[in-house]
C-alpha positions in Angstrom: 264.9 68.1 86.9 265.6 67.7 83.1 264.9 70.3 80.1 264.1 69.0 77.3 263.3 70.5 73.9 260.8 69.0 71.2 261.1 71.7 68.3 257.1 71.8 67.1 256.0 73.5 63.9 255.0 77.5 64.5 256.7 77.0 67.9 257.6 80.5 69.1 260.8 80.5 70.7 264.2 82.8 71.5 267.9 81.8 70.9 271.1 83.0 70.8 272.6 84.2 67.0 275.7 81.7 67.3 276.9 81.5 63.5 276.1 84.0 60.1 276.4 83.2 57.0 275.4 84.9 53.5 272.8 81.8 53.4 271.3 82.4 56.6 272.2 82.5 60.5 271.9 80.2 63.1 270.2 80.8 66.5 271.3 78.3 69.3 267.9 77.1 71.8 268.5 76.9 75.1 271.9 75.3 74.5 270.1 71.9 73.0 269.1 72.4 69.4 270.6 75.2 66.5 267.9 76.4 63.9 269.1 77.3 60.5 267.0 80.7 59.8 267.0 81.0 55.7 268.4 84.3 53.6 265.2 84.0 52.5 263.1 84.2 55.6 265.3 87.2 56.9 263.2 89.7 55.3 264.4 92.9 54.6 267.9 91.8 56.1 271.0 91.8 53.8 274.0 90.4 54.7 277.0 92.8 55.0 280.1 90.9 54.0 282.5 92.9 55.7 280.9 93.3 59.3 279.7 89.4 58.8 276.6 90.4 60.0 272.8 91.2 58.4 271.1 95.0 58.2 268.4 96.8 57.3 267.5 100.0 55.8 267.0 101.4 59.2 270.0 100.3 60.9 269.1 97.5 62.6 271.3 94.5 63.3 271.9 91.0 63.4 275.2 89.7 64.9 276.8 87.1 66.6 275.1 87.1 70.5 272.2 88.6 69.8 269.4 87.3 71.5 266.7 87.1 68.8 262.8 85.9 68.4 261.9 82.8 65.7 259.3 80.7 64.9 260.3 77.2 63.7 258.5 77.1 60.3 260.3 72.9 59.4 261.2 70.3 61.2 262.8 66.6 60.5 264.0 64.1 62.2 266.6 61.7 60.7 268.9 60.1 62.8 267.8 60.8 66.1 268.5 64.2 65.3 266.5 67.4 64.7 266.4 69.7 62.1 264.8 72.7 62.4 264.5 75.8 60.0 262.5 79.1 61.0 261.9 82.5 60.5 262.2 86.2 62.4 259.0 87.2 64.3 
């Protein structure tokens, strides 16, 4: 048996927060592909420089192993590589 993963456009999927940055975080799927989720798609997230990690007014949080929901809103291929870019559902 093989997994594979084909990242489709409004895919709904889960992954693993594996890297923050003020531009955006990075959720890891199933170990195969990352996804670049946007400052701009984060909502009513802002990033906290000194925890490295994104919060909201009512004290929720984003960090580093967190097991979040997305939904890939871009993909493209170049390379025989993915690229995918989503947002927080």
């Amino acid at each position: 048996n093989a997994d594979i993963f084909r990242p489709e456009k409004d895919l709904k999927i889960s992954g693993t927060v594996c890297m923050i940055y003020k531009d955006g975080i990075f959720i890891n799927i199933l170990n195969k592909q990352k996804m670049l989720i946007p400052k701009s798609n984060l909502n009513k997230f802002i990033f906290n420089e000194e925890l490295q990690i994104y919060e909201d007014e009512k004290d929720n949080k984003i960090k580093i192993g967190d097991i979040i929901n997305a939904k890939i809103s871009a993909v493209s291929y170049n390379n025989q590589t993915y690229s995918c870019f989503g947002t927080i559902v």
